[in-house]
PLY file of the C-alpha trace (Angstrom):
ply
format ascii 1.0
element vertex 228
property float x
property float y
property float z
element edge 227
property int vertex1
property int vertex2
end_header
-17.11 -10.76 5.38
-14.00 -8.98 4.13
-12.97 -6.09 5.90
-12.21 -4.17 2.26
-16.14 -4.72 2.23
-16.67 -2.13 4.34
-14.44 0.43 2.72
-15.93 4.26 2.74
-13.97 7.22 1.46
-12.37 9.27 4.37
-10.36 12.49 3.34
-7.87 13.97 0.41
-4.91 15.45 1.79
-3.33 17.83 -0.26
-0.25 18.08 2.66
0.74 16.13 5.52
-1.31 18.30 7.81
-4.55 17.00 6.29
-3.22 13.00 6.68
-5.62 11.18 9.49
-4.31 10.43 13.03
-1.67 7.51 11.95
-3.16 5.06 14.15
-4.28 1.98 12.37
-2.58 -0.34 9.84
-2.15 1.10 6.18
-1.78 -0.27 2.60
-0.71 1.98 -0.20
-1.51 1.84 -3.78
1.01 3.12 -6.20
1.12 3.17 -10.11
1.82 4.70 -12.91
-1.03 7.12 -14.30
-3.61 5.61 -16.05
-2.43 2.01 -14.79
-5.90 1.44 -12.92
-5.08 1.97 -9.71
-8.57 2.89 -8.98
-10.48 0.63 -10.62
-8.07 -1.84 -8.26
-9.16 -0.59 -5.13
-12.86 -0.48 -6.52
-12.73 -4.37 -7.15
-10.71 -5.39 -3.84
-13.92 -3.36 -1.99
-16.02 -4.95 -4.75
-17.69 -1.29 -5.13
-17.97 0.07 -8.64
-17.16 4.15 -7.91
-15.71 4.16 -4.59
-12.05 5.25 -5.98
-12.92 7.58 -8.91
-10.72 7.68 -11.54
-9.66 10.96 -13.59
-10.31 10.56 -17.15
-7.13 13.30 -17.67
-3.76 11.17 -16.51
-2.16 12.86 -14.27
-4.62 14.54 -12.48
-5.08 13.64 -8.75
-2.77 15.70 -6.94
-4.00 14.85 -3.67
-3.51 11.39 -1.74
-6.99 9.99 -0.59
-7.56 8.30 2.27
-10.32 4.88 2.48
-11.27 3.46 6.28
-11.62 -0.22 6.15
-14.40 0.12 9.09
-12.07 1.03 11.94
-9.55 -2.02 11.10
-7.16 -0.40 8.61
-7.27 1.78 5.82
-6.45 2.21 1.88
-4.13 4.71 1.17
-4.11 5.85 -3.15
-1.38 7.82 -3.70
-0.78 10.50 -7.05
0.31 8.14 -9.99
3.88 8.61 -11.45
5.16 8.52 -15.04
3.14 11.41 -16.42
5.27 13.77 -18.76
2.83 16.21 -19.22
2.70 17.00 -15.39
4.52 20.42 -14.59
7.59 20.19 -12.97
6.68 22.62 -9.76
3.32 20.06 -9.74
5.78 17.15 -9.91
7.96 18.49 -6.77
4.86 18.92 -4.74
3.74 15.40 -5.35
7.42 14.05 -4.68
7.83 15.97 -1.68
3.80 14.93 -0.28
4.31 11.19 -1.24
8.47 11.48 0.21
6.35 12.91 3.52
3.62 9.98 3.58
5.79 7.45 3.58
8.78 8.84 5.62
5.83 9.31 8.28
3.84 6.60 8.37
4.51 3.87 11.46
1.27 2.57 10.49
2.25 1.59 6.64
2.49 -2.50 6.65
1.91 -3.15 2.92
2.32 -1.49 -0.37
0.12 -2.65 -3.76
2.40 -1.82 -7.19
0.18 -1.49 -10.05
2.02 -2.35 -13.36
0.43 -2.52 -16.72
1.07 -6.77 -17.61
1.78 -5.48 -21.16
4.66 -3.22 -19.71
6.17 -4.05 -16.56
9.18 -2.94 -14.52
9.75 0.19 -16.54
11.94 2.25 -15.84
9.73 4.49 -13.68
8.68 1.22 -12.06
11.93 0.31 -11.02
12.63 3.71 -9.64
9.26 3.48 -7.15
10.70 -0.04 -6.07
14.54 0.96 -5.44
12.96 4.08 -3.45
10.24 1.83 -1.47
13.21 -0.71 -0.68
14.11 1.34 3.20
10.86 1.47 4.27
10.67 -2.54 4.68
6.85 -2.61 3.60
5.90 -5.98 2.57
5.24 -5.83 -1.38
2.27 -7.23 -3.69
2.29 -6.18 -7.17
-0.44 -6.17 -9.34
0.33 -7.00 -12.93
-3.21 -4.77 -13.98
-4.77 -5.65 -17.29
-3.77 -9.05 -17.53
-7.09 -9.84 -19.45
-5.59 -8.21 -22.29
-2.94 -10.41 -22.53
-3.26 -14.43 -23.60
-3.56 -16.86 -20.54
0.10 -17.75 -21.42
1.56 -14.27 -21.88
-0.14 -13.59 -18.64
1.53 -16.53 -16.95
4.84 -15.49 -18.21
4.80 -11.90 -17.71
3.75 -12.74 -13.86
6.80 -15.31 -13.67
9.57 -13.08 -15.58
8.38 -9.98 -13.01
8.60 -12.32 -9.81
11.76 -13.57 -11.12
13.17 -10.24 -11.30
12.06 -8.78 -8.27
13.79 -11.63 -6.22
16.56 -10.73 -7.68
16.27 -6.92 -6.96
14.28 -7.19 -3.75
13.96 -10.83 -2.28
10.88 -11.08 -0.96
7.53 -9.94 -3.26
4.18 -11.31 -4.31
3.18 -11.06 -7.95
-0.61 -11.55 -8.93
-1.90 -11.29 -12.51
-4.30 -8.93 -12.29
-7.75 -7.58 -14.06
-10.29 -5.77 -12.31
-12.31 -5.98 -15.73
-12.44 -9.86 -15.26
-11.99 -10.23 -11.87
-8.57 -12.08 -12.15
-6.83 -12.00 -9.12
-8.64 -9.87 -7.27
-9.89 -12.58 -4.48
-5.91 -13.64 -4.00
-4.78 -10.23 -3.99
-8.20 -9.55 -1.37
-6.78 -12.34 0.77
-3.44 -11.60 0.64
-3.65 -8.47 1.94
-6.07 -9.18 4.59
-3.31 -11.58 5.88
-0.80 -9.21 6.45
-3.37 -6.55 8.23
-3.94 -9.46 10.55
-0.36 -10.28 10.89
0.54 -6.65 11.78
-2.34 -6.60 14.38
-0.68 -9.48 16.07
2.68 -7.93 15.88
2.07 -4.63 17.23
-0.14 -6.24 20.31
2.98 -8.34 20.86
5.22 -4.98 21.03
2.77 -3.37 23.14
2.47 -6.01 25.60
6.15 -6.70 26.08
6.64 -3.51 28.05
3.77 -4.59 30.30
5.17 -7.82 31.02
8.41 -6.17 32.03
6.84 -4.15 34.49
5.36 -6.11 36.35
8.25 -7.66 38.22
8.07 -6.61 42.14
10.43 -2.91 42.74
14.02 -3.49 43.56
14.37 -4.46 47.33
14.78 -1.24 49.58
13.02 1.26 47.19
9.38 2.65 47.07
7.31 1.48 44.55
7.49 4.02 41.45
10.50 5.32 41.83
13.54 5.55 39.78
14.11 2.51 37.72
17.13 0.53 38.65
0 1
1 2
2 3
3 4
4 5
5 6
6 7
7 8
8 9
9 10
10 11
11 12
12 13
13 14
14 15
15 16
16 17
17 18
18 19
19 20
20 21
21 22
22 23
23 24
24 25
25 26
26 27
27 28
28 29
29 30
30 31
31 32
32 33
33 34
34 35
35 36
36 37
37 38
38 39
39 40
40 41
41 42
42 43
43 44
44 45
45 46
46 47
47 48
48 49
49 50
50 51
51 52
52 53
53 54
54 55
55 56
56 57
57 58
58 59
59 60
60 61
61 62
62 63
63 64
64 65
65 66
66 67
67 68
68 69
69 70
70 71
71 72
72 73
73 74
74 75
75 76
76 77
77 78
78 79
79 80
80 81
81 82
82 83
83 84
84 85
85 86
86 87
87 88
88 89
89 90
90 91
91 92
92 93
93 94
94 95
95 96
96 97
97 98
98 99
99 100
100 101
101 102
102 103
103 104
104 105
105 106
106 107
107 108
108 109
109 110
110 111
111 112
112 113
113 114
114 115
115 116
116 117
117 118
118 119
119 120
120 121
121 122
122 123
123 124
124 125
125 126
126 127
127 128
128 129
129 130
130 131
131 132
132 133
133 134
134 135
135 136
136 137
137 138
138 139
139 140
140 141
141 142
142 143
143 144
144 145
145 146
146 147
147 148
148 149
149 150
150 151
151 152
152 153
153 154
154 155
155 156
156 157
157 158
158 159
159 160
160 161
161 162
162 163
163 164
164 165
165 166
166 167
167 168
168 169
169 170
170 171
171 172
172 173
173 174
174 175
175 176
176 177
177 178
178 179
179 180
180 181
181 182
182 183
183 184
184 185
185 186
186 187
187 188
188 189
189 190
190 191
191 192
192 193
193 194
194 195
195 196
196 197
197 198
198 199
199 200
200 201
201 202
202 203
203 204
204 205
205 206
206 207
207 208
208 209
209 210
210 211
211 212
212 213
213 214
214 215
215 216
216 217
217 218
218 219
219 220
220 221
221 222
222 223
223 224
224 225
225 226
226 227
Protein backbone atom coordinates (compact mmCIF):
# COMPACT_ATOMS: atom_id res chain seq x y z
CA UNK A 1 0.00 0.00 0.00
CA UNK A 2 1.29 3.52 -0.61
CA UNK A 3 2.60 5.27 2.18
CA UNK A 4 0.60 8.72 0.90
CA UNK A 5 -2.33 6.22 1.82
CA UNK A 6 -1.96 6.75 5.14
CA UNK A 7 -1.72 10.50 5.12
CA UNK A 8 -3.60 12.35 8.27
CA UNK A 9 -3.44 16.08 8.84
CA UNK A 10 -0.84 17.03 11.59
CA UNK A 11 -0.54 20.84 12.47
CA UNK A 12 -0.70 24.60 10.78
CA UNK A 13 2.14 26.61 11.70
CA UNK A 14 1.64 30.08 11.50
CA UNK A 15 5.75 30.56 12.51
CA UNK A 16 8.62 28.40 12.67
CA UNK A 17 8.02 27.74 16.32
CA UNK A 18 4.85 25.78 15.54
CA UNK A 19 6.89 23.52 12.58
CA UNK A 20 7.11 19.64 13.93
CA UNK A 21 10.40 18.18 15.25
CA UNK A 22 12.35 18.08 11.67
CA UNK A 23 13.01 14.53 11.89
CA UNK A 24 11.67 12.61 8.99
CA UNK A 25 11.88 13.09 5.19
CA UNK A 26 9.71 16.04 3.69
CA UNK A 27 8.09 16.95 0.33
CA UNK A 28 6.77 20.41 -0.28
CA UNK A 29 4.00 21.55 -2.41
CA UNK A 30 4.22 24.94 -3.92
CA UNK A 31 1.92 26.86 -6.44
CA UNK A 32 0.46 29.62 -7.41
CA UNK A 33 -3.05 30.40 -5.68
CA UNK A 34 -5.80 28.76 -6.98
CA UNK A 35 -3.43 26.30 -9.05
CA UNK A 36 -4.86 23.15 -7.09
CA UNK A 37 -2.38 22.47 -4.93
CA UNK A 38 -4.80 20.87 -2.66
CA UNK A 39 -6.83 19.01 -4.63
CA UNK A 40 -3.06 17.50 -5.63
CA UNK A 41 -2.24 16.33 -2.39
CA UNK A 42 -5.96 15.04 -1.97
CA UNK A 43 -5.48 12.68 -5.10
CA UNK A 44 -1.72 11.53 -4.36
CA UNK A 45 -3.45 10.34 -0.69
CA UNK A 46 -6.44 9.38 -2.86
CA UNK A 47 -8.67 11.20 -0.02
CA UNK A 48 -11.28 13.64 -1.25
CA UNK A 49 -11.01 16.57 1.77
CA UNK A 50 -7.87 15.83 3.42
CA UNK A 51 -6.11 19.23 2.05
CA UNK A 52 -9.01 21.74 2.08
CA UNK A 53 -8.94 24.24 -0.29
CA UNK A 54 -10.00 28.06 0.31
CA UNK A 55 -12.59 29.08 -2.04
CA UNK A 56 -10.99 32.97 -1.54
CA UNK A 57 -7.28 32.77 -3.40
CA UNK A 58 -5.01 33.78 -1.33
CA UNK A 59 -6.14 32.77 1.81
CA UNK A 60 -4.05 30.16 3.74
CA UNK A 61 -1.57 32.01 5.54
CA UNK A 62 -0.37 29.22 7.47
CA UNK A 63 1.85 26.17 6.16
CA UNK A 64 0.15 22.77 7.10
CA UNK A 65 1.78 19.95 7.96
CA UNK A 66 0.44 15.96 6.66
CA UNK A 67 2.29 12.68 8.43
CA UNK A 68 2.66 9.99 5.93
CA UNK A 69 2.24 7.33 8.98
CA UNK A 70 5.59 7.91 10.67
CA UNK A 71 7.61 7.55 7.18
CA UNK A 72 7.62 11.14 5.90
CA UNK A 73 5.42 13.90 5.65
CA UNK A 74 3.57 16.48 3.14
CA UNK A 75 4.44 19.81 3.63
CA UNK A 76 1.61 22.64 1.64
CA UNK A 77 3.00 25.76 1.73
CA UNK A 78 0.90 29.51 1.22
CA UNK A 79 0.41 29.83 -2.66
CA UNK A 80 2.18 32.78 -4.46
CA UNK A 81 0.99 35.08 -7.26
CA UNK A 82 -1.96 36.65 -5.48
CA UNK A 83 -2.19 40.55 -6.06
CA UNK A 84 -4.83 41.13 -3.86
CA UNK A 85 -2.75 39.83 -0.81
CA UNK A 86 -1.53 42.84 1.45
CA UNK A 87 1.87 43.59 1.31
CA UNK A 88 2.66 43.29 5.35
CA UNK A 89 0.57 39.67 4.72
CA UNK A 90 2.93 39.05 1.79
CA UNK A 91 6.25 39.71 4.00
CA UNK A 92 5.01 37.38 6.63
CA UNK A 93 4.46 34.60 4.19
CA UNK A 94 7.96 35.35 2.46
CA UNK A 95 9.74 35.51 5.57
CA UNK A 96 7.68 31.93 7.10
CA UNK A 97 8.22 30.06 3.73
CA UNK A 98 12.25 31.84 3.48
CA UNK A 99 12.35 30.14 7.29
CA UNK A 100 10.85 26.59 6.23
CA UNK A 101 13.01 26.00 3.76
CA UNK A 102 16.29 27.64 5.02
CA UNK A 103 15.54 25.13 8.04
CA UNK A 104 14.59 22.12 6.89
CA UNK A 105 17.51 19.14 6.78
CA UNK A 106 14.68 16.91 6.34
CA UNK A 107 13.29 18.56 2.86
CA UNK A 108 14.26 15.83 -0.03
CA UNK A 109 11.68 16.80 -2.69
CA UNK A 110 9.67 19.72 -3.79
CA UNK A 111 6.14 19.29 -6.03
CA UNK A 112 5.65 22.71 -8.42
CA UNK A 113 2.14 23.07 -9.30
CA UNK A 114 1.71 25.01 -12.63
CA UNK A 115 -1.53 25.60 -14.37
CA UNK A 116 -0.76 23.40 -18.09
CA UNK A 117 -2.62 26.34 -19.72
CA UNK A 118 0.04 28.80 -18.19
CA UNK A 119 3.28 27.57 -17.24
CA UNK A 120 6.62 29.04 -16.17
CA UNK A 121 5.23 32.47 -15.50
CA UNK A 122 6.95 34.77 -14.36
CA UNK A 123 6.12 34.13 -10.69
CA UNK A 124 6.93 30.52 -11.56
CA UNK A 125 10.24 31.16 -12.60
CA UNK A 126 10.96 33.28 -9.60
CA UNK A 127 9.93 30.12 -7.04
CA UNK A 128 12.37 27.95 -9.26
CA UNK A 129 15.53 30.44 -9.44
CA UNK A 130 14.90 30.83 -5.48
CA UNK A 131 14.46 26.85 -4.85
CA UNK A 132 17.72 26.33 -7.09
CA UNK A 133 20.37 26.44 -3.49
CA UNK A 134 18.49 24.26 -1.62
CA UNK A 135 19.38 21.17 -4.06
CA UNK A 136 15.79 19.55 -3.52
CA UNK A 137 15.08 17.16 -6.20
CA UNK A 138 12.15 18.75 -8.41
CA UNK A 139 8.72 17.24 -9.87
CA UNK A 140 6.42 19.60 -11.38
CA UNK A 141 3.00 19.13 -11.86
CA UNK A 142 1.56 20.65 -15.00
CA UNK A 143 -2.24 20.77 -12.95
CA UNK A 144 -5.27 20.85 -15.16
CA UNK A 145 -3.99 19.14 -17.99
CA UNK A 146 -7.56 17.67 -18.66
CA UNK A 147 -8.45 20.96 -19.86
CA UNK A 148 -6.13 20.97 -22.41
CA UNK A 149 -6.25 18.49 -25.78
CA UNK A 150 -4.14 15.21 -25.38
CA UNK A 151 -1.70 16.98 -27.79
CA UNK A 152 -1.52 20.42 -26.17
CA UNK A 153 -0.99 18.46 -23.05
CA UNK A 154 1.89 16.53 -24.55
CA UNK A 155 3.47 19.64 -25.75
CA UNK A 156 3.05 21.89 -22.94
CA UNK A 157 4.74 18.94 -20.69
CA UNK A 158 7.70 18.71 -23.37
CA UNK A 159 8.24 22.67 -23.97
CA UNK A 160 8.30 22.98 -19.79
CA UNK A 161 10.86 19.98 -19.42
CA UNK A 162 12.73 21.44 -22.19
CA UNK A 163 13.07 24.61 -20.47
CA UNK A 164 13.78 23.62 -17.15
CA UNK A 165 16.91 21.61 -18.37
CA UNK A 166 17.98 24.42 -19.61
CA UNK A 167 17.45 26.59 -16.43
CA UNK A 168 17.92 23.82 -13.89
CA UNK A 169 19.28 20.42 -15.35
CA UNK A 170 17.75 17.96 -13.64
CA UNK A 171 13.56 18.00 -13.21
CA UNK A 172 10.61 15.72 -13.71
CA UNK A 173 7.57 17.05 -15.55
CA UNK A 174 4.15 15.10 -15.25
CA UNK A 175 0.93 16.25 -16.94
CA UNK A 176 -1.24 16.49 -14.37
CA UNK A 177 -5.23 16.38 -13.43
CA UNK A 178 -6.47 15.44 -10.20
CA UNK A 179 -10.07 15.79 -11.87
CA UNK A 180 -9.13 12.79 -14.20
CA UNK A 181 -6.65 11.20 -12.42
CA UNK A 182 -3.83 11.90 -15.02
CA UNK A 183 -0.66 11.49 -13.61
CA UNK A 184 -1.34 11.13 -10.34
CA UNK A 185 -0.09 7.26 -10.00
CA UNK A 186 3.48 8.46 -11.75
CA UNK A 187 3.69 11.45 -9.77
CA UNK A 188 2.52 8.85 -6.48
CA UNK A 189 5.45 6.67 -7.50
CA UNK A 190 7.81 9.06 -8.19
CA UNK A 191 7.83 10.52 -5.12
CA UNK A 192 7.72 7.48 -3.10
CA UNK A 193 11.09 6.71 -4.85
CA UNK A 194 12.91 9.46 -3.69
CA UNK A 195 11.50 9.08 0.15
CA UNK A 196 13.03 5.66 -0.18
CA UNK A 197 16.16 6.88 -1.73
CA UNK A 198 16.69 9.49 1.05
CA UNK A 199 16.04 6.74 3.72
CA UNK A 200 18.91 4.85 2.26
CA UNK A 201 21.08 7.84 2.09
CA UNK A 202 20.79 9.19 5.44
CA UNK A 203 21.27 5.43 7.04
CA UNK A 204 24.41 5.40 4.91
CA UNK A 205 25.60 8.88 6.58
CA UNK A 206 24.68 7.69 9.86
CA UNK A 207 26.45 4.54 9.72
CA UNK A 208 29.71 5.83 8.33
CA UNK A 209 30.67 7.40 11.63
CA UNK A 210 30.03 4.04 13.29
CA UNK A 211 32.18 2.22 11.06
CA UNK A 212 34.96 4.66 11.76
CA UNK A 213 34.87 4.06 15.26
CA UNK A 214 35.24 1.02 15.60
CA UNK A 215 38.90 0.64 14.76
CA UNK A 216 40.94 -0.55 18.07
CA UNK A 217 42.40 3.04 20.22
CA UNK A 218 45.78 4.20 19.15
CA UNK A 219 48.53 1.95 20.77
CA UNK A 220 49.59 3.38 24.31
CA UNK A 221 46.30 5.28 25.08
CA UNK A 222 43.16 4.32 27.17
CA UNK A 223 40.26 3.56 25.44
CA UNK A 224 38.02 6.87 25.15
CA UNK A 225 40.31 9.24 25.29
CA UNK A 226 41.36 12.01 23.11
CA UNK A 227 41.14 11.16 19.49
CA UNK A 228 44.41 10.99 17.73
Amino acid sequence: MSVFFAARFAVSAASPAAFPPDDRPEIAVVGRSNVGKSSAINALANRKRLAIASKTPGRTRTINFFELGSAARVVDLPGYGYAAIPHAVRARWDKLISAYFSGRRSLVAVVLLMDARRPLTEQDRRMLAWLRPFGARLLVLLSKSDRLSRAAAGAAQLAVRRALAEELGDAEVIAFSATHSTGVAQARRLLEQWLGESVKEKGLRESAPAARNKRPPAKGKATGGEAP
